[in-house]
C-alpha positions in Angstrom: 17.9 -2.4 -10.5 17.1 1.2 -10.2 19.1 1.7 -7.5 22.6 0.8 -9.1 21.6 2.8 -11.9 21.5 5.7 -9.9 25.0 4.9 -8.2 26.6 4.7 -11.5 25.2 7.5 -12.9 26.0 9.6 -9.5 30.0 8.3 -9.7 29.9 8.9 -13.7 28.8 12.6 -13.3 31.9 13.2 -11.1 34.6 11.6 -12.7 36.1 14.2 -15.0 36.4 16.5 -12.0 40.2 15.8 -11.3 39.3 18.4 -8.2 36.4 16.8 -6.6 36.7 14.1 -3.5 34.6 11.4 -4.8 35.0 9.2 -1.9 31.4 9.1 -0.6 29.4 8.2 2.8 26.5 6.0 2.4 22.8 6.1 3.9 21.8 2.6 4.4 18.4 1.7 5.1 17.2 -1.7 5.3 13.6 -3.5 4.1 12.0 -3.9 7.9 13.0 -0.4 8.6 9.2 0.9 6.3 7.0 -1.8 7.8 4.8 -0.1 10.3 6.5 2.7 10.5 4.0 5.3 11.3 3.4 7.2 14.6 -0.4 6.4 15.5 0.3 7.2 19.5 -1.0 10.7 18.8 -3.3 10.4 15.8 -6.8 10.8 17.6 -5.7 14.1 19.1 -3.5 15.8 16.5 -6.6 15.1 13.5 -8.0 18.1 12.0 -10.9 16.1 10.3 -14.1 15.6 12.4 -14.0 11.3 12.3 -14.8 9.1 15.0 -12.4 8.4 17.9 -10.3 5.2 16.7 -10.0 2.6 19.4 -6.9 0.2 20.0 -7.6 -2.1 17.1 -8.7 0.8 14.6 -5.5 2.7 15.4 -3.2 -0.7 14.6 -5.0 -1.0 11.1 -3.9 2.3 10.7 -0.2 1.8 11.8 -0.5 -1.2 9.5 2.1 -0.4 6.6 4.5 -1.9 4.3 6.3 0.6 1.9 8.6 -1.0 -0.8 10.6 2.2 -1.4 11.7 5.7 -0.2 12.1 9.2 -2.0 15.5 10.8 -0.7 16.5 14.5 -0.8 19.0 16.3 0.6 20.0 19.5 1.8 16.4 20.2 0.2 18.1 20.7 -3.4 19.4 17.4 -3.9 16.3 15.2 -5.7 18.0 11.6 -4.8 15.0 10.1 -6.1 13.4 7.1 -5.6 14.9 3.8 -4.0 13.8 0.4 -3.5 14.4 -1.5 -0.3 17.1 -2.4 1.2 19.2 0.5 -0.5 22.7 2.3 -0.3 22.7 5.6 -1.3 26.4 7.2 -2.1 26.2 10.9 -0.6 29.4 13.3 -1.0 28.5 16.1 1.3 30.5 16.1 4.7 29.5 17.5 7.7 26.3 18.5 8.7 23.3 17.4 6.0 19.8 17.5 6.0 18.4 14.1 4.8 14.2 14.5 4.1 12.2 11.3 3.4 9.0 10.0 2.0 8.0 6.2 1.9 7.0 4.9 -1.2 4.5 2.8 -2.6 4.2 0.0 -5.9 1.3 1.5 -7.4 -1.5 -1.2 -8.1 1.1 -3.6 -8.0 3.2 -2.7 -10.5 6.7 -2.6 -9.8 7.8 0.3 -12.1 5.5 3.1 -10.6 6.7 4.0 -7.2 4.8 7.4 -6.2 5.5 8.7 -2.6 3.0 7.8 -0.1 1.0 11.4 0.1 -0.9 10.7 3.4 1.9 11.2 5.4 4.5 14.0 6.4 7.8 14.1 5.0 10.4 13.3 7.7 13.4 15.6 8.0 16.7 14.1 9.7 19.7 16.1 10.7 22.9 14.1 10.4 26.7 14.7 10.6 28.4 13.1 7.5 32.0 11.5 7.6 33.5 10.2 4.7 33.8 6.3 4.1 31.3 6.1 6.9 27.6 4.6 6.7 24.7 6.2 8.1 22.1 3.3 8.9 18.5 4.1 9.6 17.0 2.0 12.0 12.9 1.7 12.6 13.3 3.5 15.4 14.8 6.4 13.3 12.1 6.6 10.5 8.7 7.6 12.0 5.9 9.2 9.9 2.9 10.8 11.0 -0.1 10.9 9.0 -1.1 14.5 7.6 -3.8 15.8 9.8 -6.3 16.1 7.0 -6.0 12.3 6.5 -9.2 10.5 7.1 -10.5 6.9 6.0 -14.3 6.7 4.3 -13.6 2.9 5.2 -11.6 1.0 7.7 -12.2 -2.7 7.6 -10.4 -4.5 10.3 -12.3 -7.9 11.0 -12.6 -7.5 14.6 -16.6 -8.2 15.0 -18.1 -7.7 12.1 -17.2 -6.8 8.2 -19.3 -4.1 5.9 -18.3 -6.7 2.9 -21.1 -9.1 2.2 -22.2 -11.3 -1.0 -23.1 -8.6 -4.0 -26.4 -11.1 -4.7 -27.5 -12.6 -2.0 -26.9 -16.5 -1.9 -24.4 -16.5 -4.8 -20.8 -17.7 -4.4 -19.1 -18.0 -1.5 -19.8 -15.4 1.5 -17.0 -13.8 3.7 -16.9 -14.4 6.9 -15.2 -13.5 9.7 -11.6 -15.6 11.1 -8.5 -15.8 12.8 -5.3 -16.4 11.0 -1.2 -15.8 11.9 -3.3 -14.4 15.7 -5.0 -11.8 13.8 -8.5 -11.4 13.1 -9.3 -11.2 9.6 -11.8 -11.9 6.5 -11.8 -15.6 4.7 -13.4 -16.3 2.1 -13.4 -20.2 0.7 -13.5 -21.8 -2.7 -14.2 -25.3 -3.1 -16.0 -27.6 -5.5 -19.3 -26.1 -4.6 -18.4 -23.1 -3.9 -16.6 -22.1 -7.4 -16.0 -18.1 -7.0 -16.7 -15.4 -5.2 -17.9 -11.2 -5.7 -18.3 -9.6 -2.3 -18.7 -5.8 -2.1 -19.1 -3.1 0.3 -21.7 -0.6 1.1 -22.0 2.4 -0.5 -18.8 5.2 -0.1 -19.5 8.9 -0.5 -16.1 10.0 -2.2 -14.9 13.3 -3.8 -12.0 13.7 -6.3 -9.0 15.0 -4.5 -6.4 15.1 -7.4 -4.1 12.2 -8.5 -2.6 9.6 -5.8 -4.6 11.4 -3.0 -7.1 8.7 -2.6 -6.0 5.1 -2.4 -7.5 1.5 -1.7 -5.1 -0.1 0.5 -5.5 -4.0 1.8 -3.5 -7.0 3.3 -3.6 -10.2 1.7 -2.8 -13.8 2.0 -3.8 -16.9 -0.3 -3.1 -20.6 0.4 -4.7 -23.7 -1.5 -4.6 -27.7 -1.5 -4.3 -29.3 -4.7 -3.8 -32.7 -5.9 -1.3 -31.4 -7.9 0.9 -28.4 -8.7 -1.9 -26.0 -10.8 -0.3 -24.5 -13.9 -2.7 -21.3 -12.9 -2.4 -20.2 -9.9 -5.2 -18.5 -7.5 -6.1 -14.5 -8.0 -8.3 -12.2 -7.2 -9.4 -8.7 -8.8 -10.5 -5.6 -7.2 -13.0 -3.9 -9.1 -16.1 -1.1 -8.1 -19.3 -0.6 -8.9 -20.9 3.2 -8.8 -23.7 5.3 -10.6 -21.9 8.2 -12.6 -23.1 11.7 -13.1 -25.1 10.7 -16.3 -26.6 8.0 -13.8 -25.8 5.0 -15.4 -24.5 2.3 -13.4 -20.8 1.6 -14.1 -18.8 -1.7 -13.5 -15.0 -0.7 -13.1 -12.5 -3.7 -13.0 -8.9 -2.4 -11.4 -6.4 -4.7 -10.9 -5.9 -8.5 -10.3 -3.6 -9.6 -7.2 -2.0 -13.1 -7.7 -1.0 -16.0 -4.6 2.1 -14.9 -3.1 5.1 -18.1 -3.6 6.6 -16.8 -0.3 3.2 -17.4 1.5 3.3 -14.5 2.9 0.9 -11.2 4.1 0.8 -9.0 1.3 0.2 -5.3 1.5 -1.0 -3.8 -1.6 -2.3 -0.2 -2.6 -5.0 0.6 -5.4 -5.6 4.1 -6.8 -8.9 5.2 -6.8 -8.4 8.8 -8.0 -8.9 8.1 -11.7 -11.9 6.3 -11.8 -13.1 8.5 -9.0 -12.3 11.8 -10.9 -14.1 9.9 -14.0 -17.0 8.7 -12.9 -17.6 11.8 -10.7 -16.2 14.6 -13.6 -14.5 15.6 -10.9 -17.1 16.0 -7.9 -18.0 13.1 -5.5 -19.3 9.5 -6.3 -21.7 8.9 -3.6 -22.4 5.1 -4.2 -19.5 4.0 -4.6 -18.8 0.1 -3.8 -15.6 -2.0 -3.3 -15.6 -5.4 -4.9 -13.1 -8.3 -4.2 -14.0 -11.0 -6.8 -12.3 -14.6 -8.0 -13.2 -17.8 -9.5 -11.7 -21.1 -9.2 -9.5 -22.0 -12.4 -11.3 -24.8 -14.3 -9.9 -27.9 -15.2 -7.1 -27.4 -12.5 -6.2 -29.5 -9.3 -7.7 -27.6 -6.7 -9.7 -29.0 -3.8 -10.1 -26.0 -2.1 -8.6 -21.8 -2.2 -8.4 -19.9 1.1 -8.2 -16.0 0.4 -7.5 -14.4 3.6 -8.1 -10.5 3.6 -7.4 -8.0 6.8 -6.7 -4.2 7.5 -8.5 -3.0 4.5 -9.0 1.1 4.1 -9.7 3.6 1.9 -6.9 6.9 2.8 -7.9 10.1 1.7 -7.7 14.0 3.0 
């Protein structure tokens, strides 16, 4: 919606201008063209952070990305703003321009907060402009590299072994380690014995970096069998657990992500600056935990929920 609002207001603004040539080029950029989109091949080397070496696996978790949106400027004066995928974006200029881009992100799902993805480098395109013409960016065109400050306090990838495990022992259902759509990847079941679960990681060591620098980012996938179609369908919150400064220990629900009707991967990303910069008053949380959580509706049709989790990391710098 956004995006037409910003075609008619561009078009509007120009209209009294009996002078002005208001016959526009467009940049076209299609949905696929964000998904994986970043430049890994040279991330080991080009890191300024002292972090382990990432092997094969590690590195793909890291290329693993699905941005929604991209911020647009041009001729670095010209704040296009922000457009969701797949988007046409009129541009008057003729000639040559210089286009700069940042991927963007739903924050914590929501659809109206679209900040630009911070942990990576704004990309700068030279282009020549013609009238009446369209510009289309292809995958191939849109790379971004990650800053080199960027590093990852976790990266959870399912390979051969998971840091989430049951938050009590024996309690729910346990995680465990799976291969789904030729991926490895975390399951975790719910059945009629098995009625919820709350897994967490081990303790994280983070400091407050400032707003949108520090973000919870996962890949999701939920199917079920039911006996009929539920009137509630399947979810699961991310919350954390931490000691603040006072040390009192703090239970922190974030956001609840819901079964996906396309029955699809979903790519989500969490903030954790705020309660970070709370909890911490601005410092470092050293204990903090991550918590995937979800129950079974009652009195529903379920025979059994299959939350499928993968690529799960923590980006910071």
């Amino acid at each position: 919606m956004r995006k037409y609002i910003y075609i008619t207001a561009f078009l509007l603004f120009f209209a009294g201008c009996n002078q002005t040539d208001l016959t526009p080029a467009y940049i076209v950029i299609d949905e696929e063209v964000l998904v994986n989109c970043i430049d890994i091949s040279t991330f080991n080397e080009e890191t300024v952070i002292q972090q382990p070496i990432y092997d094969s696996y590690q590195l793909e978790a890291l290329k693993s990305q699905r941005f929604s949106a991209i911020w647009v400027t041009i001729n670095n004066n010209d704040e296009r703003g922000v457009w969701e995928l797949p988007c046409k974006i009129p541009i008057l200029a003729s000639g040559p321009v210089t286009l700069k881009f940042s991927p963007a992100y739903h924050k914590n799902g929501m659809s109206t907060i679209l900040p630009g993805y911070r942990m990576v480098s704004s990309l700068e395109k030279q282009i020549i402009v013609e009238k009446e013409k369209e510009i289309r960016f292809t995958k191939d065109d849109l790379k971004f590299k990650y800053d080199p400050r960027v590093f990852f306090p976790l990266l959870e990838i399912f390979e051969q072994s998971t840091r989430f495990s049951q938050r009590e022992e024996g309690i729910g259902a346990n995680i465990v380690l799976d291969n789904k759509d030729g991926r490895s990847v975390g399951l975790v079941e719910l059945n009629n014995s098995l009625s919820h679960f709350d897994i967490m990681t081990d303790h994280l060591r983070l400091a407050y970096k400032g707003e949108n620098f520090t973000l919870l980012e996962l890949e999701y996938k939920i199917e079920y069998t039911a006996s009929a179609t539920p009137s509630i369908l399947p979810e699961f919150a991310v919350e954390v657990r931490y000691t603040n400064t006072y040390n009192y220990p703090v239970h922190a629900p974030l956001v609840n992500f819901r079964y996906n009707k396309n029955k699809e991967w979903r790519t989500v990303y969490v903030d954790l600056s705020k309660v970070i910069g709370e909890g911490s008053l601005g410092g470092i949380l050293s204990d903090l935990k991550i918590c995937l959580t979800a129950s079974m509706p009652e009195n529903e049709t379920y025979s059994n929920i299959k939350f499928f989790f993968d690529n799960i990391k923590i980006t910071t710098y």
